[in-house]
Biotite code that builds the C-alpha atoms (Angstrom):
import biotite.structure as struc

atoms = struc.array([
    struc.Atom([-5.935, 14.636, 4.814], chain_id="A", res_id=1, res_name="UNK", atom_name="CA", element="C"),
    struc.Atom([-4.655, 17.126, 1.750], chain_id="A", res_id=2, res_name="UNK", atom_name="CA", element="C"),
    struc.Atom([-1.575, 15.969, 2.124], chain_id="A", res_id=3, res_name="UNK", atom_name="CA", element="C"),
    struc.Atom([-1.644, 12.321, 2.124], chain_id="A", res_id=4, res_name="UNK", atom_name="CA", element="C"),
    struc.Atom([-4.377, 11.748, -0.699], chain_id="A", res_id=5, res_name="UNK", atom_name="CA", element="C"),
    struc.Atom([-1.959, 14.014, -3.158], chain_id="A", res_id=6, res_name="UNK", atom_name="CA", element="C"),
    struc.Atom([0.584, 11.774, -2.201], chain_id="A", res_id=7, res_name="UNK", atom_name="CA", element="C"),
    struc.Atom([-1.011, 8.856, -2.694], chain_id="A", res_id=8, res_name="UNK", atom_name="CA", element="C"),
    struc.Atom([-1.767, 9.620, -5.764], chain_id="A", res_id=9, res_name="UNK", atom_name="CA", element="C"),
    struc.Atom([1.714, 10.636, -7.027], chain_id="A", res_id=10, res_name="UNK", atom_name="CA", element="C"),
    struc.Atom([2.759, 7.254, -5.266], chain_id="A", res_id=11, res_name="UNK", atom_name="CA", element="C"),
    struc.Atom([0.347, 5.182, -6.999], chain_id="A", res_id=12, res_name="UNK", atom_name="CA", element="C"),
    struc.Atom([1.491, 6.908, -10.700], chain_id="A", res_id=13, res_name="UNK", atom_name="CA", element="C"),
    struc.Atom([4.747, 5.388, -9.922], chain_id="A", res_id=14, res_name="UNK", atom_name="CA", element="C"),
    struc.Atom([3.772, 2.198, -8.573], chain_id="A", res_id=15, res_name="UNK", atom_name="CA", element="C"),
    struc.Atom([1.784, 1.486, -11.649], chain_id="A", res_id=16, res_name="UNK", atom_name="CA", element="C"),
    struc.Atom([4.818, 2.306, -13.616], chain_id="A", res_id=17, res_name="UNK", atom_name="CA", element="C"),
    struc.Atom([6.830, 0.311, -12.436], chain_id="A", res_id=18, res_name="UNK", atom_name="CA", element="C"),
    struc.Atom([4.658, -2.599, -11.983], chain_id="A", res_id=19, res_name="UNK", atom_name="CA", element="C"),
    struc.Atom([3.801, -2.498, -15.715], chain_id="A", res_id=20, res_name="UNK", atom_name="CA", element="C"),
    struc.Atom([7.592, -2.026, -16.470], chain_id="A", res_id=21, res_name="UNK", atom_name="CA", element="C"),
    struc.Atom([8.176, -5.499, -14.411], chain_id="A", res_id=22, res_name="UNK", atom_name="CA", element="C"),
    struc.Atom([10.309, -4.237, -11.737], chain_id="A", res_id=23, res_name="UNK", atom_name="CA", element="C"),
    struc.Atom([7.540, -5.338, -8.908], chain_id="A", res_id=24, res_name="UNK", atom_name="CA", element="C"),
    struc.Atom([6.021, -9.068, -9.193], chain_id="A", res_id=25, res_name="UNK", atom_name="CA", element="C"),
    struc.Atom([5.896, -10.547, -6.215], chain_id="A", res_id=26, res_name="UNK", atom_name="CA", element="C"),
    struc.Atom([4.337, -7.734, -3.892], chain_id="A", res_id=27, res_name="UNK", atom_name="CA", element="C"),
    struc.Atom([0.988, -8.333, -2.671], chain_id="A", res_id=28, res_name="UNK", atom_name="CA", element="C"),
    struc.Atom([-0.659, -5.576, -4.924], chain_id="A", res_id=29, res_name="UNK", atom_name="CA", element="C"),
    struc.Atom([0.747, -6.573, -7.954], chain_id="A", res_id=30, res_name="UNK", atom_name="CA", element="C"),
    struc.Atom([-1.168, -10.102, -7.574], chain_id="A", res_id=31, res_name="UNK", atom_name="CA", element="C"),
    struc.Atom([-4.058, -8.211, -6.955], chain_id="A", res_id=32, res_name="UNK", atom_name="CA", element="C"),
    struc.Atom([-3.417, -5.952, -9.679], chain_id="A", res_id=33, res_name="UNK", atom_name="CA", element="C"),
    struc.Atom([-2.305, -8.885, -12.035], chain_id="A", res_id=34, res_name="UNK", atom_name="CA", element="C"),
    struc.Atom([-5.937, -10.765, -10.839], chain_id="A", res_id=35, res_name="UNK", atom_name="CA", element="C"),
    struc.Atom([-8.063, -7.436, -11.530], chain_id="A", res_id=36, res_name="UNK", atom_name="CA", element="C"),
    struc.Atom([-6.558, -6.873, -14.877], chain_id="A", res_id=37, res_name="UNK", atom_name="CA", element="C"),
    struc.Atom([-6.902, -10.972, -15.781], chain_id="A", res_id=38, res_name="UNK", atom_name="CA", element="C"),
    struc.Atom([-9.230, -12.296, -13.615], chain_id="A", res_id=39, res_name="UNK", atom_name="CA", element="C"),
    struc.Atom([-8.298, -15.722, -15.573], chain_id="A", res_id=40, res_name="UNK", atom_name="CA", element="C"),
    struc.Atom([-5.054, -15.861, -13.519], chain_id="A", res_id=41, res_name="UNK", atom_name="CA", element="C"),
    struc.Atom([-6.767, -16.060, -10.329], chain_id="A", res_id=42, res_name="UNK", atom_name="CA", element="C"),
    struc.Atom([-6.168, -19.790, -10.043], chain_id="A", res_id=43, res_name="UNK", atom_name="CA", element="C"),
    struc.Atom([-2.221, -19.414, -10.994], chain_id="A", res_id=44, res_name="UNK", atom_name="CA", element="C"),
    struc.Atom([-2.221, -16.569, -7.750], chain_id="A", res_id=45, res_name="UNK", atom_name="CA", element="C"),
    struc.Atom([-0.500, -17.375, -5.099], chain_id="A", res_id=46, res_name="UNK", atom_name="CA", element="C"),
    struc.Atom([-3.290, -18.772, -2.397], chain_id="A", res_id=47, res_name="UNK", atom_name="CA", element="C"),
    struc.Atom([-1.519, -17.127, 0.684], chain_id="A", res_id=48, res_name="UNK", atom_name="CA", element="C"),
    struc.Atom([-1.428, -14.140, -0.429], chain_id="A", res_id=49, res_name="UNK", atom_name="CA", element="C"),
    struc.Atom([-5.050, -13.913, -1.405], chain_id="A", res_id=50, res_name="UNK", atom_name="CA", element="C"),
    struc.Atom([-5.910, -15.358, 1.922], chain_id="A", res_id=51, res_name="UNK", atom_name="CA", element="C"),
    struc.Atom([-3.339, -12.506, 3.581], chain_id="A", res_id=52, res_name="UNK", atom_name="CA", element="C"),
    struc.Atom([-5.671, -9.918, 1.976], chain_id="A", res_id=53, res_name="UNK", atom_name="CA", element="C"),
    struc.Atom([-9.265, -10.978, 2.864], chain_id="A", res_id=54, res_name="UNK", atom_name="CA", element="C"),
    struc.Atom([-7.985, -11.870, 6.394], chain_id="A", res_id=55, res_name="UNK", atom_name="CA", element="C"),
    struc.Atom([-6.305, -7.980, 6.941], chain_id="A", res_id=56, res_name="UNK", atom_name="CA", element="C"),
    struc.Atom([-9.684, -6.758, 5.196], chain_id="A", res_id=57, res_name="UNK", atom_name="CA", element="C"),
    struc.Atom([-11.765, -8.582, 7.636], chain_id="A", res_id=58, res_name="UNK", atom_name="CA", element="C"),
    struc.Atom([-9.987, -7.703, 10.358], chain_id="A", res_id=59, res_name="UNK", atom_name="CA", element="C"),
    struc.Atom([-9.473, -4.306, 9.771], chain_id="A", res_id=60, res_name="UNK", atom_name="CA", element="C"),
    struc.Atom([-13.353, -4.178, 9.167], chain_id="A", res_id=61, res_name="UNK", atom_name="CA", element="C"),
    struc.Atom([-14.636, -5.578, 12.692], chain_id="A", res_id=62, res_name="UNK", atom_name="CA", element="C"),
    struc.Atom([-11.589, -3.366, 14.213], chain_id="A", res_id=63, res_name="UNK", atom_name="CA", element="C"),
    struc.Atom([-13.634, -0.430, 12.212], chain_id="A", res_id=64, res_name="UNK", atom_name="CA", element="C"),
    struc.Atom([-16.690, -1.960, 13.200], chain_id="A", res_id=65, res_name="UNK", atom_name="CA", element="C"),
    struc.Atom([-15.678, -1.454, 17.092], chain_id="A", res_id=66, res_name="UNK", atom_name="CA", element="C"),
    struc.Atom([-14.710, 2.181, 16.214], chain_id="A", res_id=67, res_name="UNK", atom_name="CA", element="C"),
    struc.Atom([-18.035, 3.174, 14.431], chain_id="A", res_id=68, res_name="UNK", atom_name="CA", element="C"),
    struc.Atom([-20.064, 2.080, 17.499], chain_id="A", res_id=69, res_name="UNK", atom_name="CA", element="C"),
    struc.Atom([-17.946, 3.138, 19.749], chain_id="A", res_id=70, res_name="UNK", atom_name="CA", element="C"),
    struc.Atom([-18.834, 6.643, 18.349], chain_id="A", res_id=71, res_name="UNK", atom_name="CA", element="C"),
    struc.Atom([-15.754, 7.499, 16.158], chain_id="A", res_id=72, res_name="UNK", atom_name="CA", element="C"),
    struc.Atom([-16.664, 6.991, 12.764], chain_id="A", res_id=73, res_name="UNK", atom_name="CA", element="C"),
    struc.Atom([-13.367, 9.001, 11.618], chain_id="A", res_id=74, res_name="UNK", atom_name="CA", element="C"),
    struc.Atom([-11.773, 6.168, 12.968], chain_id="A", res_id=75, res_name="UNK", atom_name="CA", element="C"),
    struc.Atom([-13.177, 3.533, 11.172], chain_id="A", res_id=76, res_name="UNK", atom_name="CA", element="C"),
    struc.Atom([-12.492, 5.039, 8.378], chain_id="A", res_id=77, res_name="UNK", atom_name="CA", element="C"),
    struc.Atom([-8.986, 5.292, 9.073], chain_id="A", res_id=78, res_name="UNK", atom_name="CA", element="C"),
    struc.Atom([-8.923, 1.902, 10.498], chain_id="A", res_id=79, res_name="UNK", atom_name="CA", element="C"),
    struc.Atom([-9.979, 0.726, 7.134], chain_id="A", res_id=80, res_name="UNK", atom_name="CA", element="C"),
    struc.Atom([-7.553, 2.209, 4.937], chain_id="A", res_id=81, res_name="UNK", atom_name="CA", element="C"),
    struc.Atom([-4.721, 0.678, 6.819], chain_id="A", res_id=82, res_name="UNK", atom_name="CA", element="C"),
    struc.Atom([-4.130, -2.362, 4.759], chain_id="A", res_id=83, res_name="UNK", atom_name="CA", element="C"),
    struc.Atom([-4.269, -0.627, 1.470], chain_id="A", res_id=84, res_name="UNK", atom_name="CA", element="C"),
    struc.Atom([-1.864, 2.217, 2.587], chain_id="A", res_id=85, res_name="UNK", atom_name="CA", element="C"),
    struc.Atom([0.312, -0.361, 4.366], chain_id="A", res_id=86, res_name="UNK", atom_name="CA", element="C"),
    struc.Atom([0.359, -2.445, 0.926], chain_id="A", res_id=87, res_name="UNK", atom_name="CA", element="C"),
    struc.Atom([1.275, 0.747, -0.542], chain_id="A", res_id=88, res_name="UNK", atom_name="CA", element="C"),
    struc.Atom([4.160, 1.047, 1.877], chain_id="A", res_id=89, res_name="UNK", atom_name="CA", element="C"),
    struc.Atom([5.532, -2.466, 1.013], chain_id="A", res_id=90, res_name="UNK", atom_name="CA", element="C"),
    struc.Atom([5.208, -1.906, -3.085], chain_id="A", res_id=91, res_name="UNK", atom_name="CA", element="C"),
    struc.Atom([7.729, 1.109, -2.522], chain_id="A", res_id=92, res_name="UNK", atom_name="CA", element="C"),
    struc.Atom([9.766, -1.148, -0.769], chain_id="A", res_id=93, res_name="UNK", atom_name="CA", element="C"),
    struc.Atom([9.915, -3.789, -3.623], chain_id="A", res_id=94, res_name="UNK", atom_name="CA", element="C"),
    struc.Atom([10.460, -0.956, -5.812], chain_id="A", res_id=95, res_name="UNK", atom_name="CA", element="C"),
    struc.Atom([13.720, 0.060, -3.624], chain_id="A", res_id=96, res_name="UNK", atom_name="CA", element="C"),
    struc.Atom([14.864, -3.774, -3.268], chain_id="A", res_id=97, res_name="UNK", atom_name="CA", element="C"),
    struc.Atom([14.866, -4.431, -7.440], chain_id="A", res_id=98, res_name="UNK", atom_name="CA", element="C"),
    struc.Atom([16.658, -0.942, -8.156], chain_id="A", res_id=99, res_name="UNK", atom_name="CA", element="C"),
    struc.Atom([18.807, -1.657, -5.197], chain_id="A", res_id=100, res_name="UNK", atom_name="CA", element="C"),
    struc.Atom([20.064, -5.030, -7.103], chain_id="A", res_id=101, res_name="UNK", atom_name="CA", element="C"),
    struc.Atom([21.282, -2.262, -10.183], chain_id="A", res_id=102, res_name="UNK", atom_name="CA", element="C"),
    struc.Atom([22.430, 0.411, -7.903], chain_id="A", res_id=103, res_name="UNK", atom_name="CA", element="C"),
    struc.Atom([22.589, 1.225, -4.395], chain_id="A", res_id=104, res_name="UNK", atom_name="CA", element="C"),
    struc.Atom([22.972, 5.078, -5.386], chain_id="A", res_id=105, res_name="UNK", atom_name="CA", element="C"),
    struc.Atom([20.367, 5.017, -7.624], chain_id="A", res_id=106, res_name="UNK", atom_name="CA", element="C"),
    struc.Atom([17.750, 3.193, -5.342], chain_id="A", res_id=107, res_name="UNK", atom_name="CA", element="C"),
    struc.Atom([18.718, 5.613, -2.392], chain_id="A", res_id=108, res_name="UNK", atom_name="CA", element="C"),
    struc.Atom([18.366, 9.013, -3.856], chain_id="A", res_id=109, res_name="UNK", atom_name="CA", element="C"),
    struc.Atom([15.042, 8.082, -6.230], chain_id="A", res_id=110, res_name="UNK", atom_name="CA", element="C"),
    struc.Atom([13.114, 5.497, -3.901], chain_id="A", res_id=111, res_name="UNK", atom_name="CA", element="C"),
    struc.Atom([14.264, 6.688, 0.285], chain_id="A", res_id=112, res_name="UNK", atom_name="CA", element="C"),
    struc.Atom([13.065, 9.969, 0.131], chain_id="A", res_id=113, res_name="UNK", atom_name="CA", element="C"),
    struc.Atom([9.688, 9.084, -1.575], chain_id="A", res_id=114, res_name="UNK", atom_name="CA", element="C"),
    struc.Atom([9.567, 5.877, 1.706], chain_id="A", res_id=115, res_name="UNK", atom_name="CA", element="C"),
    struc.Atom([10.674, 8.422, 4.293], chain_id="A", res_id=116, res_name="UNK", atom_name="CA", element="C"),
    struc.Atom([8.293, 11.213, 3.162], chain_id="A", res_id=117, res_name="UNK", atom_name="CA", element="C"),
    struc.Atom([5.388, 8.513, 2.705], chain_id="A", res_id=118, res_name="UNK", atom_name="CA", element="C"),
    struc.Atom([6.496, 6.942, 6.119], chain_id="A", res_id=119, res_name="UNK", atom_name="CA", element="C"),
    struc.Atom([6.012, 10.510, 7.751], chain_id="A", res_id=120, res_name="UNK", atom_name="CA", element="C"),
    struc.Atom([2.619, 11.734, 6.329], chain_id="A", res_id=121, res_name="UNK", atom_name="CA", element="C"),
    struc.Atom([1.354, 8.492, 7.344], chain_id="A", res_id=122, res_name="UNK", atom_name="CA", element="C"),
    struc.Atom([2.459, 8.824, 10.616], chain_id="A", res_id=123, res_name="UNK", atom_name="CA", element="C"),
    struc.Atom([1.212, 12.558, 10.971], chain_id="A", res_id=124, res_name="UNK", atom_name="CA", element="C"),
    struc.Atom([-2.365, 11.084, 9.591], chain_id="A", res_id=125, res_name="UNK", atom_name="CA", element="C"),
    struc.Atom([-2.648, 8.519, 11.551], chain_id="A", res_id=126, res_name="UNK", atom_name="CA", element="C"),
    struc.Atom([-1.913, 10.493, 14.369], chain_id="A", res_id=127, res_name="UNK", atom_name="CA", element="C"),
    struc.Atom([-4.394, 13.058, 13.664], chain_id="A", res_id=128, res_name="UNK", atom_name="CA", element="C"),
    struc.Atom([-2.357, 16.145, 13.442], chain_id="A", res_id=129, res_name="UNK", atom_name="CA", element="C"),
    struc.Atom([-3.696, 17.142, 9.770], chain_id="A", res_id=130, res_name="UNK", atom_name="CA", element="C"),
    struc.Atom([-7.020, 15.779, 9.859], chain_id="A", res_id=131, res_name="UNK", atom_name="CA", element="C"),
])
């Protein structure tokens, strides 16, 4: 669990960066990032994606649900965090995508090892073998 939460917070540093340098727009985070810091532009949001969120949360919540009474309340909790670390997952790819556009060298030896390493400790977390 060390692991993963230190890298989820390095990931989220550069996330935010780049989402307030512009680079991500269109990801599902940045809308709800872009709601949460102007709540006014909740209207102008994009209604799918919105909808994509509450349905993964509410999902992911009876599928955590199952898990608690089921007697594995580690579960749940990892059942939970699924959608945000998955939405995580698709920000670096957006990140990858827009730097890709300026250059393919740059993208690949900044952004793939920070995907592949964040692909892996999610894996190994998921899994179990560092909880």
């Amino acid at each position: 669990m060390d692991k993963i939460t230190t890298y989820i917070a390095v990931l989220g540093v550069v996330i935010l960066m780049f989402y307030f340098g512009g680079v991500i727009v269109d990801t599902p985070s940045s809308v709800l990032l872009g709601v949460l810091l102007h709540p006014a532009n909740i209207e102008s949001s994009p209604f799918w994606i919105l909808a994509l969120g509450a349905l993964s949360i509410l999902t992911s919540g009876g599928i955590a649900l199952g898990f608690y009474i089921a007697g594995k309340p580690d579960m749940a909790v990892r059942v939970l965090l699924i959608p945000a670390l998955l939405s995580i997952g698709w920000d670096i790819v957006a990140i990858f995508n827009s730097l890709e556009a300026l250059s393919v060298l740059i993208a690949t030896i900044l952004i793939a090892p920070l995907l592949v390493i964040y692909l892996l400790s999610l894996v190994e977390w998921l899994t179990g073998l560092s909880s």
